[in-house]
C-alpha positions, -999 to +999 in steps of 0.1 A: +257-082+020+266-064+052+255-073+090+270-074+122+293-100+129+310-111+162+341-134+170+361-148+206+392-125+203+427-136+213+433-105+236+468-116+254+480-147+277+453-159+299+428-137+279+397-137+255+371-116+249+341-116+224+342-085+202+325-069+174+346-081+140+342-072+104+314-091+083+338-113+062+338-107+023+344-130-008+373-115-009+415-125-006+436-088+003+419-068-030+412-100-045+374-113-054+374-147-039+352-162-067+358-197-050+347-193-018+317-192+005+302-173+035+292-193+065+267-188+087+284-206+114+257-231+132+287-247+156+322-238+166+346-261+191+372-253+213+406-267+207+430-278+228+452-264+200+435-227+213+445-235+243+481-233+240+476-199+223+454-186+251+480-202+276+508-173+258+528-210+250+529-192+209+541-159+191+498-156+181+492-118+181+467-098+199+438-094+180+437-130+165+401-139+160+402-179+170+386-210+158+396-232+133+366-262+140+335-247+120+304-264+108+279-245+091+249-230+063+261-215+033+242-182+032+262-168-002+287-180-031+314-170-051+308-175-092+333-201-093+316-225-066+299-252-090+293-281-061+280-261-028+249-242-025+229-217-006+212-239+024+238-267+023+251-273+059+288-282+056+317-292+076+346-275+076+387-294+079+406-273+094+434-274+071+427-248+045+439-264+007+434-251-026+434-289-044+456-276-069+490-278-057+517-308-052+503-320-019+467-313-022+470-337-053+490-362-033+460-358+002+483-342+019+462-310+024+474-304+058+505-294+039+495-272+012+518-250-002+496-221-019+476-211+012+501-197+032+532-176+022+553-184+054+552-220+052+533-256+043+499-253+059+470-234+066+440-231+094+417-208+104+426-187+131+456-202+143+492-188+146+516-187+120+492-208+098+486-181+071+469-149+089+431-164+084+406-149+100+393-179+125+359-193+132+341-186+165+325-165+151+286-154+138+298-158+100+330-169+083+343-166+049+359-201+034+376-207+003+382-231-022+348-240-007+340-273-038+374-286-027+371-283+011+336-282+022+317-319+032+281-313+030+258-330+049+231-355+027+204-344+049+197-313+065+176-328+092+195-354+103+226-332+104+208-310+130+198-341+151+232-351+153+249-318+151+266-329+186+284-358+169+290-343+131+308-306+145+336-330+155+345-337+121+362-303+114+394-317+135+392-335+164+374-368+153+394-371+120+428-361+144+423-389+165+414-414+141+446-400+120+464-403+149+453-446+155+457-450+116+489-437+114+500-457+150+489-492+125+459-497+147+439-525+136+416-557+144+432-575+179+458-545+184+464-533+217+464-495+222+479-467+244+466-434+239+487-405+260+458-379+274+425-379+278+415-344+264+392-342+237+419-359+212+429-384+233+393-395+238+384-393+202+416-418+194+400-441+220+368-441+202+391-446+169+410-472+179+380-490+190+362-484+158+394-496+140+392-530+159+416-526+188+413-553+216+423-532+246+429-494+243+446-482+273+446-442+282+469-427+304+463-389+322+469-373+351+432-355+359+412-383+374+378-366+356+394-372+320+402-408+331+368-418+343+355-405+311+379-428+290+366-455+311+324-445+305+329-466+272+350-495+278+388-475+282+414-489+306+428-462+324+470-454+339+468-425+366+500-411+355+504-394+390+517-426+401+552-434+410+549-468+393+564-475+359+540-475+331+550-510+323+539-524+358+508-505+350+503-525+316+513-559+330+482-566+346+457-552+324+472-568+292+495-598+304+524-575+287+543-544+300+540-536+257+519-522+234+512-528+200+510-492+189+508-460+210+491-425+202+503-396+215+476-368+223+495-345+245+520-323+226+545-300+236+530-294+270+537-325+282+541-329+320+565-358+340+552-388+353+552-400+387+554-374+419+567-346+398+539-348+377+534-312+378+566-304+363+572-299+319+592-321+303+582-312+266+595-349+255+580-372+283+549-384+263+575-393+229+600-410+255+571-434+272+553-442+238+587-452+230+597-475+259+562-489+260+559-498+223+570-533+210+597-535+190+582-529+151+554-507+163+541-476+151+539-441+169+514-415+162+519-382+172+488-358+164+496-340+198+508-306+187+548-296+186+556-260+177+589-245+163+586-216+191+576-218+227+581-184+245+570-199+281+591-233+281+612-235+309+643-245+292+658-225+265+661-255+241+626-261+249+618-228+235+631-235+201+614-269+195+645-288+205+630-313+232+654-343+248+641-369+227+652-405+234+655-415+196+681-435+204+655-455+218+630-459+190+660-464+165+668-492+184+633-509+188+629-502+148+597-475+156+581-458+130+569-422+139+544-401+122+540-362+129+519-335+114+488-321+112+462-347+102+447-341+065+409-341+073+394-346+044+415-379+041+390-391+067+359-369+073+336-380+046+338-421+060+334-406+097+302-388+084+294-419+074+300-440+110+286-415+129+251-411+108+248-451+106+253-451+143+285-470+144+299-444+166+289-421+192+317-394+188+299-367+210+295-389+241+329-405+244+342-371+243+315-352+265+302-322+240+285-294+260+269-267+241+275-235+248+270-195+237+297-173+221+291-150+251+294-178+272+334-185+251+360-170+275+345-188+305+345-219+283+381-217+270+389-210+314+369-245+322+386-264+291+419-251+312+411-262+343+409-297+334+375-305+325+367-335+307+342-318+285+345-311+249+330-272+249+304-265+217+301-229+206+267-225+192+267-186+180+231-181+169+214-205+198+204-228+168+213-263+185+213-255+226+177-243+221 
């Protein structure tokens, strides 16, 4: 099979273009990839993962083709596939796992050690995670596909909520990992740091997980009002006030039960300076606002190399962590990639029962793949939009 094939192009700091790319193969190097599929890709989201590529905040290379949230129709299969067919629409966890090794066999397949030679861990189009060709793109090739792939029960009703179900590749199952792994649960109360597209979809988690009050903090006064379109209290971080004089009047505690951190690395101060980095603001106040006992969880991204931090420990990974601080309060913290198949397969589940409306809490708008670079510019300027890349006009028509 050969056709034309076209990806969004990692093209330098600040820049991305949509270029003409290779057709992908069943193929690994010289390798026939007897396990894998090809994609026609129906959908394709914007990460705020992409964005600290984009932003030069990594070592990614020119030339990277992005994309590592892909939902779509297998169009051809490799010998081996016994559980996928041709037609089946399928999402796609980011994590790339072959369900053979150690950690794959233990769920951990954001961790697994045969899919990339450099370290634990694999994605698509992503930066030090294994050299795979990403997924904003026409057509993409993915392996292992019986182990990775969820396909959809029915074709029709995975079109109709296409909107909802492309969230399931990462950000949905990252934001629910991120309230699991914080012990969220019936009655807790919630803080969830940022209201990007992660921090949003933890709301929705947490609510769905049977938290009392979920609380989100930011700093854009769009992402906020979002948070509060389905029953979020808000903290306008700008503010000079402590976030515990915040909490106090909205809970009748300057604690939380558990507190999520969506933010990452990037992390800005609080208060007047607000537009200053401190890389370890977001761990330090989930710390001081957490009860002693409670649970941390930290899907915001941390990197082991950040060429534009301003501080040169910064730039190594080393951030001024207050751990004294959670040793003492007795917190648990949990890091890491979230392991998406862990979760997809019951959010599938919630979403086409109509327990939970994913695509509106975060604010899905559809887009073109020629319409990607001014996408990935709006997703940095602070919208509070979750931005859709629909290659082949199949779902914005």
């Amino acid at each position: 099979m050969s056709q034309a094939n076209r990806g969004v192009v990692y093209m330098g700091p600040g820049k991305v273009e949509v270029q003409a790319i290779p057709f992908p193969e069943l193929a690994l190097g010289k390798r026939k990839c007897e396990h894998g599929v090809i994609l026609r890709v129906i959908t394709t989201n914007i990460c705020g993962s992409d964005q600290h590529m984009v932003r030069g905040r990594t070592t990614a290379p020119q030339g990277l083709v992005l994309g590592h949230e892909i939902t779509g129709e297998v169009i051809e299969c490799g010998r081996d596939v016994e559980f996928v067919a041709v037609g089946d629409i399928v999402s796609v966890p980011f994590n790339i796992a072959c369900g053979r090794c150690r950690n794959c066999k233990e769920g951990k397949t954001g961790i697994c050690l045969n899919v990339n030679p450099a370290r634990p861990g694999a994605a698509y189009g992503y930066v030090d995670m294994g050299g795979w060709v990403g997924g904003q793109t026409e057509y993409v090739m993915v392996p292992y596909a019986d182990f990775n792939l969820l396909k959809f029960p029915d074709r029709e009703l995975a079109m109709d909520k296409i909107g909802d179900l492309t969230l399931l590749s990462d950000i949905f199952p990252t934001g629910f990992h991120g309230c699991v792994t914080a012990g969220v649960g019936p009655g807790s109360t919630v803080y969830i740091a940022g209201a990007g597209p992660v921090g949003l979809a933890a709301a929705v988690s947490a609510q769905l997980l049977g938290a009392a009050c979920v609380v989100v903090g930011d700093m854009n006064p769009e992402r906020l009002a979002q948070a509060e379109s389905f029953g979020c209290e808000t903290l306008d971080l700008r503010q000079d006030t402590p976030m515990a004089d915040m909490l106090e009047p909205i809970l009748g505690d300057r604690e939380v039960d558990c507190a999520v951190d969506a933010v990452g690395f990037e992390a800005r101060c609080h208060g007047h300076d607000h537009s200053h980095e401190q890389p370890a603001a977001v761990l330090n106040a989930c710390m001081d606002i957490t009860r002693a006992g409670g649970q941390i969880g930290i899907p915001g991204l941390y990197v082991t190399e950040d060429p534009g931090a301003e501080s040169a420990d910064a730039q190594h990974g080393n951030l001024s962590m207050r751990l004294g601080l959670g040793w003492a309060k007795s917190h648990s913290f949990h890091t890491g990639q979230c392991p998406v198949m862990k979760y997809h397969r019951q959010l599938m589940q919630a979403i086409l029962f109509e327990r939970v409306h994913i695509a509106q809490a975060v604010n899905v708008q559809v887009i073109s793949l020629d319409d990607a670079p001014q996408g990935y510019a709006d997703f940095d300027g602070g919208v509070a939009k979750k931005f859709v890349i629909d290659p082949h006009g199949s779902v914005a028509a």
